[in-house]
Gaussian input, Z-matrix of N, CA and C with variables (Angstrom, degrees):
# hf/3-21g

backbone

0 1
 N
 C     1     B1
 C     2     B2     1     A1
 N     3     B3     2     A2     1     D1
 C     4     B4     3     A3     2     D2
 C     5     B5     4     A4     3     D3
 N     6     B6     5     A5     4     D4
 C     7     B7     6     A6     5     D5
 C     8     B8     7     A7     6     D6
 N     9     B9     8     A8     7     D7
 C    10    B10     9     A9     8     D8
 C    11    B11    10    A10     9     D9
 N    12    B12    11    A11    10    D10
 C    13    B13    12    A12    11    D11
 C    14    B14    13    A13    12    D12
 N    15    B15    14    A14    13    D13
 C    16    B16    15    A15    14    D14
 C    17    B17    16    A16    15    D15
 N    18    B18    17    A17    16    D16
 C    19    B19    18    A18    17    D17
 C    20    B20    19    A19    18    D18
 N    21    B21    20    A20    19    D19
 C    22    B22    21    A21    20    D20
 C    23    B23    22    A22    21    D21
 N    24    B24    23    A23    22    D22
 C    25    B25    24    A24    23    D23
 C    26    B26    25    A25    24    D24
 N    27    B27    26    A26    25    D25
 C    28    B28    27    A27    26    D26
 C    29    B29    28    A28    27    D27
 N    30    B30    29    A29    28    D28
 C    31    B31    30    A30    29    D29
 C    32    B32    31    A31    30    D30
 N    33    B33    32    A32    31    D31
 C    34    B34    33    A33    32    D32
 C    35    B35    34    A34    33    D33
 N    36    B36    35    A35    34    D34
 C    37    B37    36    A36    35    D35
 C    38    B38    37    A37    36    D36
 N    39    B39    38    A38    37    D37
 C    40    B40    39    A39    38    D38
 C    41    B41    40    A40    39    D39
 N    42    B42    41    A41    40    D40
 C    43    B43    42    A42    41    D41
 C    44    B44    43    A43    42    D42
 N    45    B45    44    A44    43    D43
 C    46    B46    45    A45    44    D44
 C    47    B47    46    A46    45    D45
 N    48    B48    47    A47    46    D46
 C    49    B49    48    A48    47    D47
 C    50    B50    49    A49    48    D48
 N    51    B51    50    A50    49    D49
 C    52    B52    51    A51    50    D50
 C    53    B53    52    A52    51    D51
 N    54    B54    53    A53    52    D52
 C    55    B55    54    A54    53    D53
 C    56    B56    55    A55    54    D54
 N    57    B57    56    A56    55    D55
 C    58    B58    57    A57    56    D56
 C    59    B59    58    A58    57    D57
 N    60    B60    59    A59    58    D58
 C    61    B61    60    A60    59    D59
 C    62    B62    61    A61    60    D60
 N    63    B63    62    A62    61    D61
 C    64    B64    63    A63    62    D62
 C    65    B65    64    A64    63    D63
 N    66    B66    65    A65    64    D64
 C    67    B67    66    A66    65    D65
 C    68    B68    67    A67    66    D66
 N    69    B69    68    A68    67    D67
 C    70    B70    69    A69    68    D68
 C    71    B71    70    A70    69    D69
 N    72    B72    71    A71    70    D70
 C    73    B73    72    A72    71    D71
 C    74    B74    73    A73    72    D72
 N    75    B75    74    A74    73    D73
 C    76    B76    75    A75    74    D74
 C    77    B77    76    A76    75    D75
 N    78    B78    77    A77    76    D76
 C    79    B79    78    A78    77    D77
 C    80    B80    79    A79    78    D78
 N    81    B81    80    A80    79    D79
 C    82    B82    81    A81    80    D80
 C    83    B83    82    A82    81    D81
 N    84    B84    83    A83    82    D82
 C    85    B85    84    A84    83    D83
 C    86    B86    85    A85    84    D84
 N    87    B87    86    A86    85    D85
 C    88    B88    87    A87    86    D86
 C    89    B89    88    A88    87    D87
 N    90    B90    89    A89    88    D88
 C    91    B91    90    A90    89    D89
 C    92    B92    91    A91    90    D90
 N    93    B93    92    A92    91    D91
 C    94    B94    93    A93    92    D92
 C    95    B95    94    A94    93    D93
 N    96    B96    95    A95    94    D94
 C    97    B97    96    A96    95    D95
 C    98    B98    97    A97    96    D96
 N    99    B99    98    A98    97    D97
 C   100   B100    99    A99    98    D98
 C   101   B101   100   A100    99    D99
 N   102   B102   101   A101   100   D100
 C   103   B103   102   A102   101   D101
 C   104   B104   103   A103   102   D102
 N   105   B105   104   A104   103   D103
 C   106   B106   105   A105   104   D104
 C   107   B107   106   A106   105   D105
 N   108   B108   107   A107   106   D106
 C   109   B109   108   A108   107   D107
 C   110   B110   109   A109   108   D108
 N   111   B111   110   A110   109   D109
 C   112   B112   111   A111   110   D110
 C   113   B113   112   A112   111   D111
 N   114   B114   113   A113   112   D112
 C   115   B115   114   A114   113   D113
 C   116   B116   115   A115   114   D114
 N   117   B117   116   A116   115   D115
 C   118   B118   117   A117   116   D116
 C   119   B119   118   A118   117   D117
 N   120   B120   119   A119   118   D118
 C   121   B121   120   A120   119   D119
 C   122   B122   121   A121   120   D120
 N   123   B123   122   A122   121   D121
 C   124   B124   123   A123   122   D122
 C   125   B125   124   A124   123   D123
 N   126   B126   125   A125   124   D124
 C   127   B127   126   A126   125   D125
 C   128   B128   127   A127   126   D126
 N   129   B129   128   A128   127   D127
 C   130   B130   129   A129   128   D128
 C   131   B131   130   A130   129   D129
 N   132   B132   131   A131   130   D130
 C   133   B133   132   A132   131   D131
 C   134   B134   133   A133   132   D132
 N   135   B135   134   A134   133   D133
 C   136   B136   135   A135   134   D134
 C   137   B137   136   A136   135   D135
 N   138   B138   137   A137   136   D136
 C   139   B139   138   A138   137   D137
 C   140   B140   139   A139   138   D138
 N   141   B141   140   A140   139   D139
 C   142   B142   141   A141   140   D140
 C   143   B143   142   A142   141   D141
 N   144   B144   143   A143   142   D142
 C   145   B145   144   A144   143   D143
 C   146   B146   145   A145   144   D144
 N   147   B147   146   A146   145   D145
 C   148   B148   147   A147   146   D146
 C   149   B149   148   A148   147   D147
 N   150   B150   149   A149   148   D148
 C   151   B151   150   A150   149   D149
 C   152   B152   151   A151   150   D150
 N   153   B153   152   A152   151   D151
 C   154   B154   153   A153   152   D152
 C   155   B155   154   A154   153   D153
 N   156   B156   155   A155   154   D154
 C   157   B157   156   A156   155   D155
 C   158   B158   157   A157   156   D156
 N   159   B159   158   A158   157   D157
 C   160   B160   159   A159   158   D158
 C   161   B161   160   A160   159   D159
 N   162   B162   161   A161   160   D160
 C   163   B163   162   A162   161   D161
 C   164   B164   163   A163   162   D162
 N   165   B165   164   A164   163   D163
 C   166   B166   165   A165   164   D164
 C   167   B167   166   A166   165   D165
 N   168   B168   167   A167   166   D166
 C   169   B169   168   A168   167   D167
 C   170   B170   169   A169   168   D168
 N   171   B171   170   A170   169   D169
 C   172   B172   171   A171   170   D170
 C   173   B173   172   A172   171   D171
 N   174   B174   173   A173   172   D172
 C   175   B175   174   A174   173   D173
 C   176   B176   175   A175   174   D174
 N   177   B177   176   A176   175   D175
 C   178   B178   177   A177   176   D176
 C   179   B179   178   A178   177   D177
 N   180   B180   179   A179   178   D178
 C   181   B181   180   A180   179   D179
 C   182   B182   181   A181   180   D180
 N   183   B183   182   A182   181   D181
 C   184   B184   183   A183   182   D182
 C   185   B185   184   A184   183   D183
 N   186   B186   185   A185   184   D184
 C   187   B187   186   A186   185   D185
 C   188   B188   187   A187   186   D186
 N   189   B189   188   A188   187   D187
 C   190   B190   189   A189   188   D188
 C   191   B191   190   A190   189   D189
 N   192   B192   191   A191   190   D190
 C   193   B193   192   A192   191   D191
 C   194   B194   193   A193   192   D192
 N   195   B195   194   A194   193   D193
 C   196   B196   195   A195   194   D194
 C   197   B197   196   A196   195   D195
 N   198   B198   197   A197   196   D196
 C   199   B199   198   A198   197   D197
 C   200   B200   199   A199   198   D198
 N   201   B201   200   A200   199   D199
 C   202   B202   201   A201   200   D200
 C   203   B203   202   A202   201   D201
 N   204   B204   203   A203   202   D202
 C   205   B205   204   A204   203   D203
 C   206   B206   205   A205   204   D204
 N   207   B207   206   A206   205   D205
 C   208   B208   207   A207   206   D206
 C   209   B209   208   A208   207   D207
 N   210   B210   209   A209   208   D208
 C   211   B211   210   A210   209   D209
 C   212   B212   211   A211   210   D210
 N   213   B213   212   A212   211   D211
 C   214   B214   213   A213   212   D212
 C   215   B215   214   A214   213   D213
 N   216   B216   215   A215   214   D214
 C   217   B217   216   A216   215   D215
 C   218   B218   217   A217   216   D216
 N   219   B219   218   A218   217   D217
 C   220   B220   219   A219   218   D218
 C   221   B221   220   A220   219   D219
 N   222   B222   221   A221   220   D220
 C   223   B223   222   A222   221   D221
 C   224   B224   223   A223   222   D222
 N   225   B225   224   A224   223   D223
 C   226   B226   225   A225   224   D224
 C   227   B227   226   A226   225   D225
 N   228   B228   227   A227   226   D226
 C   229   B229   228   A228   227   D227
 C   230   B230   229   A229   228   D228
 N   231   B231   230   A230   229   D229
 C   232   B232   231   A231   230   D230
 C   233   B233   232   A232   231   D231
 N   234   B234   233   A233   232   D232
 C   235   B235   234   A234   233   D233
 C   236   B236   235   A235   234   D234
 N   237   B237   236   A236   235   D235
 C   238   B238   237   A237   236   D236
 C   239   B239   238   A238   237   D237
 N   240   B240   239   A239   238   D238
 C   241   B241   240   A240   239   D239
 C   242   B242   241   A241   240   D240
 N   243   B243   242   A242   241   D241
 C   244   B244   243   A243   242   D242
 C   245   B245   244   A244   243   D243
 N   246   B246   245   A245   244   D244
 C   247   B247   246   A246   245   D245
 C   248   B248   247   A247   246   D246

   B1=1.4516
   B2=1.5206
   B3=1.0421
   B4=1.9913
   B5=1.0386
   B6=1.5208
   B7=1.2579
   B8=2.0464
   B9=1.3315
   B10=1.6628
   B11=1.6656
   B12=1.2004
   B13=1.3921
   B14=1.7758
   B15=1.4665
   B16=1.1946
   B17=1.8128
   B18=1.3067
   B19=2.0813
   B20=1.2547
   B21=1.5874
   B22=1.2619
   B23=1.7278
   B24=1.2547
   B25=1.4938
   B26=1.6129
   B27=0.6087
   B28=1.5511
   B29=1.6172
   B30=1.4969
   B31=1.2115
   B32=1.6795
   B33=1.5940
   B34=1.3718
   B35=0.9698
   B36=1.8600
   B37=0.9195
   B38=1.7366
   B39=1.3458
   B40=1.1039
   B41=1.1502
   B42=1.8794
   B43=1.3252
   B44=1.4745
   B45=1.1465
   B46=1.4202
   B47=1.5068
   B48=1.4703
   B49=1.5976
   B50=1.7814
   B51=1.4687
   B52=1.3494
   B53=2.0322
   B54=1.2115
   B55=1.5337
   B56=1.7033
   B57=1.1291
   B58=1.2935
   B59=1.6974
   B60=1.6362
   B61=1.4076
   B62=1.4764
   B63=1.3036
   B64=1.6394
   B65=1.3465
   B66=1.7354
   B67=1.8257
   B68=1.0466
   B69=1.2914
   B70=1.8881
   B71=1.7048
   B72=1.6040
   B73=1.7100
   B74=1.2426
   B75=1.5002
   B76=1.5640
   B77=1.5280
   B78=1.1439
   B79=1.5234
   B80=1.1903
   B81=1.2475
   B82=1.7171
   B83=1.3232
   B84=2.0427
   B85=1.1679
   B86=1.5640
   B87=2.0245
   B88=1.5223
   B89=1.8531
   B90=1.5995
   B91=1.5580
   B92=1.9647
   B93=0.8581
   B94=1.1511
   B95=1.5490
   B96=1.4360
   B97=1.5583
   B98=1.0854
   B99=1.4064
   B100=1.7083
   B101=1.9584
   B102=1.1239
   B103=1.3714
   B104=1.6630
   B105=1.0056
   B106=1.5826
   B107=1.1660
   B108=1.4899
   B109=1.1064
   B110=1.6746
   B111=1.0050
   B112=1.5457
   B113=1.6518
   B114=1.7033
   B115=1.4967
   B116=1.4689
   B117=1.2737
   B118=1.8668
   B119=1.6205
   B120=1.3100
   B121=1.4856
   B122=1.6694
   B123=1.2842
   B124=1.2046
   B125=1.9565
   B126=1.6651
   B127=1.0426
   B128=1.3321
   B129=1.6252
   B130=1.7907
   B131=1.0394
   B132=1.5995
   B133=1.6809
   B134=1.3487
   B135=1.6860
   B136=1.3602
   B137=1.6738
   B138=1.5760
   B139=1.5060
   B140=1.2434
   B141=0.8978
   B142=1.5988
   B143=1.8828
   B144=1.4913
   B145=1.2260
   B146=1.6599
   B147=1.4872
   B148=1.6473
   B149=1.4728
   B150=1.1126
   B151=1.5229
   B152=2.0331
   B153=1.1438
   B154=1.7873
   B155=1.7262
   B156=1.3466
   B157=1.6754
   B158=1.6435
   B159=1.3594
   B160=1.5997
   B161=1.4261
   B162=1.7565
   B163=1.6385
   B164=1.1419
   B165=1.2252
   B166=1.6123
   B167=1.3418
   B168=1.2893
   B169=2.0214
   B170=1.0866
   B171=1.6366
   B172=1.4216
   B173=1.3491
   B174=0.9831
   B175=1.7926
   B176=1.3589
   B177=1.3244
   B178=1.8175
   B179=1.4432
   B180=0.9518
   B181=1.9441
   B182=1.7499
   B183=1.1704
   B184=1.9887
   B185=1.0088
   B186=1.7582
   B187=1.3907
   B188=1.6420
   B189=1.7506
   B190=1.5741
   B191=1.6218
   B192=1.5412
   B193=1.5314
   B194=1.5227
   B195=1.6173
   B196=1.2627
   B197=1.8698
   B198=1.3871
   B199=1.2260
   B200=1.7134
   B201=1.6198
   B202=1.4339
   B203=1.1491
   B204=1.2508
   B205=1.7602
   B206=2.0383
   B207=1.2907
   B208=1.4987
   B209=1.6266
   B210=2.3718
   B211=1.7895
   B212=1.4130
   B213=1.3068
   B214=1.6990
   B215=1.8846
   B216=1.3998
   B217=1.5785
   B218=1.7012
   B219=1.3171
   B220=1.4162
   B221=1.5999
   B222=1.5289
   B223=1.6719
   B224=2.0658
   B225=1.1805
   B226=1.3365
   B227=1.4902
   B228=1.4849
   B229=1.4772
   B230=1.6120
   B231=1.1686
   B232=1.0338
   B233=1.6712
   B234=1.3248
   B235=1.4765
   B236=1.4383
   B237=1.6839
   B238=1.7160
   B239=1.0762
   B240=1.8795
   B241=0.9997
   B242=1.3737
   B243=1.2996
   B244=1.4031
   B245=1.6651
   B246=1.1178
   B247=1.6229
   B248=1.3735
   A1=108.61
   A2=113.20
   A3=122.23
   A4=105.36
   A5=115.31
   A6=147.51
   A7=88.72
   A8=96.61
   A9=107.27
   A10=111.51
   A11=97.31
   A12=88.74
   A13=95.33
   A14=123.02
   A15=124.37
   A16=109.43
   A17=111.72
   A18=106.68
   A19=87.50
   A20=140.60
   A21=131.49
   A22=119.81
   A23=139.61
   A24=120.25
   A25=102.65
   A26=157.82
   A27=134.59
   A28=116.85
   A29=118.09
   A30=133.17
   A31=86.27
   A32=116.07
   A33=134.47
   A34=105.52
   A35=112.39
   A36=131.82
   A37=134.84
   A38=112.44
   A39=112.88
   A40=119.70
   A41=129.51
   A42=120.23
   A43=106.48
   A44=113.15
   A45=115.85
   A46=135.62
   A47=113.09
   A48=156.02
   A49=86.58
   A50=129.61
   A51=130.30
   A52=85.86
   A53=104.06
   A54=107.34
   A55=123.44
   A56=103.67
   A57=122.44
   A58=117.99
   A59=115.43
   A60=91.66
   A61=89.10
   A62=115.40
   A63=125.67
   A64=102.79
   A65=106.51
   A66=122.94
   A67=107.55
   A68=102.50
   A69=106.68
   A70=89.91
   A71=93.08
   A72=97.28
   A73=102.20
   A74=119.95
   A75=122.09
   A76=106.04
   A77=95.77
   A78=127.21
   A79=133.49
   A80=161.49
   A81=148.07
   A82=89.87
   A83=88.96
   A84=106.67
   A85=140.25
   A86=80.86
   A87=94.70
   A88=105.95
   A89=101.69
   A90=112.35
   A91=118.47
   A92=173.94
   A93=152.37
   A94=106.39
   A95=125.20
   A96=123.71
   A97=125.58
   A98=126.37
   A99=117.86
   A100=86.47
   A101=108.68
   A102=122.40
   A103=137.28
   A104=119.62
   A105=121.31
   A106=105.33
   A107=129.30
   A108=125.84
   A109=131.00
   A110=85.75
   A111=122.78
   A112=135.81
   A113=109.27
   A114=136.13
   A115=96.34
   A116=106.17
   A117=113.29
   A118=124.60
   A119=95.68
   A120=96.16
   A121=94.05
   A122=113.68
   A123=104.55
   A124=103.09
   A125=106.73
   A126=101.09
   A127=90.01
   A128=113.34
   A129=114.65
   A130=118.37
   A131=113.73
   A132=125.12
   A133=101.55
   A134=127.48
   A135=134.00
   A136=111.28
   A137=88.35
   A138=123.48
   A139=126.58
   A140=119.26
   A141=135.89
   A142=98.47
   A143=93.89
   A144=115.85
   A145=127.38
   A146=96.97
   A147=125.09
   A148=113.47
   A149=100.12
   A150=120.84
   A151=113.33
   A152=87.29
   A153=95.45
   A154=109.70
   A155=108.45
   A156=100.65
   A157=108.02
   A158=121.78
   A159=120.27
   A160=101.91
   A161=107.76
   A162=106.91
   A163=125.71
   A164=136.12
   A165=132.47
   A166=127.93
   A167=95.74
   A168=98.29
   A169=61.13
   A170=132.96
   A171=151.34
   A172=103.43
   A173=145.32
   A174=134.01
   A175=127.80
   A176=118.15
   A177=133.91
   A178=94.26
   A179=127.10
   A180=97.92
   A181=97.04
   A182=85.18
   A183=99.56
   A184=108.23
   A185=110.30
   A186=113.76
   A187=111.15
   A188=101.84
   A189=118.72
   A190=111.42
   A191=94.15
   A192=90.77
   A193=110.09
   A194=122.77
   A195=125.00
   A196=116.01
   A197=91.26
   A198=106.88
   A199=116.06
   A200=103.29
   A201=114.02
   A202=110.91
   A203=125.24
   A204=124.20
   A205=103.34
   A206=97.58
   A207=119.01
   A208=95.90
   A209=98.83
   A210=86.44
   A211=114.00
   A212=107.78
   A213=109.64
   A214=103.15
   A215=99.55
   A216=99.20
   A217=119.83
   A218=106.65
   A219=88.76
   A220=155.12
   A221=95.47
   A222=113.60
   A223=93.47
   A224=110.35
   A225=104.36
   A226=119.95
   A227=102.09
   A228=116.95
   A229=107.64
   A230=147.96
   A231=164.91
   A232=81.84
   A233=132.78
   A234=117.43
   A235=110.94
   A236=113.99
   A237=95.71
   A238=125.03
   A239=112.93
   A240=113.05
   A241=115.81
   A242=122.69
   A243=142.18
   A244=103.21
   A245=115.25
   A246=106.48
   A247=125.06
   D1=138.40
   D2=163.55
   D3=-84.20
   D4=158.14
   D5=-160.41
   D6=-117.02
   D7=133.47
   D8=174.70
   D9=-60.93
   D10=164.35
   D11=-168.86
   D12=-143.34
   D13=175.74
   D14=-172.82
   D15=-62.92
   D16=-9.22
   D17=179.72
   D18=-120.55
   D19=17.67
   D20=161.02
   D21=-38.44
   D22=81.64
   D23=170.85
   D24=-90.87
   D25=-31.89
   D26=-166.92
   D27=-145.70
   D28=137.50
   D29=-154.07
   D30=-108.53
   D31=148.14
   D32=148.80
   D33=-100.21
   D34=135.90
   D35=146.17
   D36=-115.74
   D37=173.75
   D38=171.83
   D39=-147.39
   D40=144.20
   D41=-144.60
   D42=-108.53
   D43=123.19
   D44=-167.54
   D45=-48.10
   D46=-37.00
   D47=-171.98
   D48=-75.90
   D49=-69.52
   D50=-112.16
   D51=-133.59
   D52=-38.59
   D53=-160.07
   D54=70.78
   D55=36.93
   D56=174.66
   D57=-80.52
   D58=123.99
   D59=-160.31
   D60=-125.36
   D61=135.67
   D62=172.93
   D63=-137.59
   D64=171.77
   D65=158.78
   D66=-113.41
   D67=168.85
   D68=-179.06
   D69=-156.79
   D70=176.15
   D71=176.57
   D72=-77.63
   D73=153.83
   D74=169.73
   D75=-109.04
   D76=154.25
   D77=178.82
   D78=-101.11
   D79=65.68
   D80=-138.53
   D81=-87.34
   D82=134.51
   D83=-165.83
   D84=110.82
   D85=-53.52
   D86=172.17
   D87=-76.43
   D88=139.13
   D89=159.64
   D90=-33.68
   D91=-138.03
   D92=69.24
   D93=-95.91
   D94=-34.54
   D95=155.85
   D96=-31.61
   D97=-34.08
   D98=-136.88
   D99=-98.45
   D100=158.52
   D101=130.74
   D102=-71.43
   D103=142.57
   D104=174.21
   D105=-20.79
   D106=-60.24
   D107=-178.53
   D108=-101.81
   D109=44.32
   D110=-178.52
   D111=44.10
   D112=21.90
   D113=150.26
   D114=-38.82
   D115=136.45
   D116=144.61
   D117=-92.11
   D118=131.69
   D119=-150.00
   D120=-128.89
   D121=3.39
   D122=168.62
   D123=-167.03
   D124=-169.50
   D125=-161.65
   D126=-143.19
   D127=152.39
   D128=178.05
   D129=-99.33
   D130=135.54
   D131=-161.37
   D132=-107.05
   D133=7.38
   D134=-158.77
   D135=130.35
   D136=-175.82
   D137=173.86
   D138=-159.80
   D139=134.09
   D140=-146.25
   D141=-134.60
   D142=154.02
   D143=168.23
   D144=-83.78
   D145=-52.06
   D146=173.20
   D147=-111.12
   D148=173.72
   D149=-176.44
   D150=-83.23
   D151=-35.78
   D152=166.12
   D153=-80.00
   D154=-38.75
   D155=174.76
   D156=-69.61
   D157=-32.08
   D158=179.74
   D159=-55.46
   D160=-80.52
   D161=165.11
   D162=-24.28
   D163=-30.93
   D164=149.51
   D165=-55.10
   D166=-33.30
   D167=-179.85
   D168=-69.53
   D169=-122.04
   D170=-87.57
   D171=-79.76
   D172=-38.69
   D173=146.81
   D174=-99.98
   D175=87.29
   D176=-172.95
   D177=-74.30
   D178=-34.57
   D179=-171.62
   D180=-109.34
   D181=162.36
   D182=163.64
   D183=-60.80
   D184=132.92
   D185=158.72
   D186=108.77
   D187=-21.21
   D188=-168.20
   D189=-69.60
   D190=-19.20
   D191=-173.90
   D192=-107.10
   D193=-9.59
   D194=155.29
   D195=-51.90
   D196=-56.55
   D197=-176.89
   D198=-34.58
   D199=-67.65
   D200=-179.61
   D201=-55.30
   D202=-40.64
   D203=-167.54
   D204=-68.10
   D205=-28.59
   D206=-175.96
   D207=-52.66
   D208=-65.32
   D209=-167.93
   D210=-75.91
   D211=-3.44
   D212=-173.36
   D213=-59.14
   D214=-58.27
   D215=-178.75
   D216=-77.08
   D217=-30.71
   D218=144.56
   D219=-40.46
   D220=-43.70
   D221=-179.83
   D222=-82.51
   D223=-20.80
   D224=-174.12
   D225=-71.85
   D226=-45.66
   D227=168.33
   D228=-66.36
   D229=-22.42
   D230=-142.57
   D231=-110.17
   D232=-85.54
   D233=-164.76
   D234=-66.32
   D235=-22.97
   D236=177.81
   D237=-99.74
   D238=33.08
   D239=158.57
   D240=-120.85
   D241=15.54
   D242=170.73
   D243=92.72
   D244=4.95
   D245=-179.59
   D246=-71.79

């Protein structure tokens, strides 16, 4: 993992509970683990400059981000059909 740096905008994460992996804007200073109420609820996969370098943390091989979008709509059809 990298350490943020002064053109750091956005942190990867990943969710500890679920394995859910997103970016968000980063903050120096701010926790990016914690919850509001200050649980850790996830874990850092990096820091990135851009939005294509984030998408790189969070899917490193080919195919990683087909994949997820794959179980995403899977689990989707899956709750709106009551399963």
């Amino acid at each position: 993992m990298n350490a943020p740096t002064a053109t750091t905008q956005y942190v990867c994460l990943e969710g500890i509970q679920h394995g859910n992996r997103f970016y968000t804007g980063y903050t120096p200073g701010k926790d990016p683990t914690k919850s509001a109420k200050g649980e850790t609820w996830y874990k850092v996969l990096g820091y990135a400059e851009t939005s294509e370098q984030a998408q790189a943390i969070i899917y490193p091989l080919p195919g990683d981000a087909d994949r997820a979008v794959a179980k995403y709509m899977a689990n989707m059809l899956a709750v709106t059909r009551g399963m």
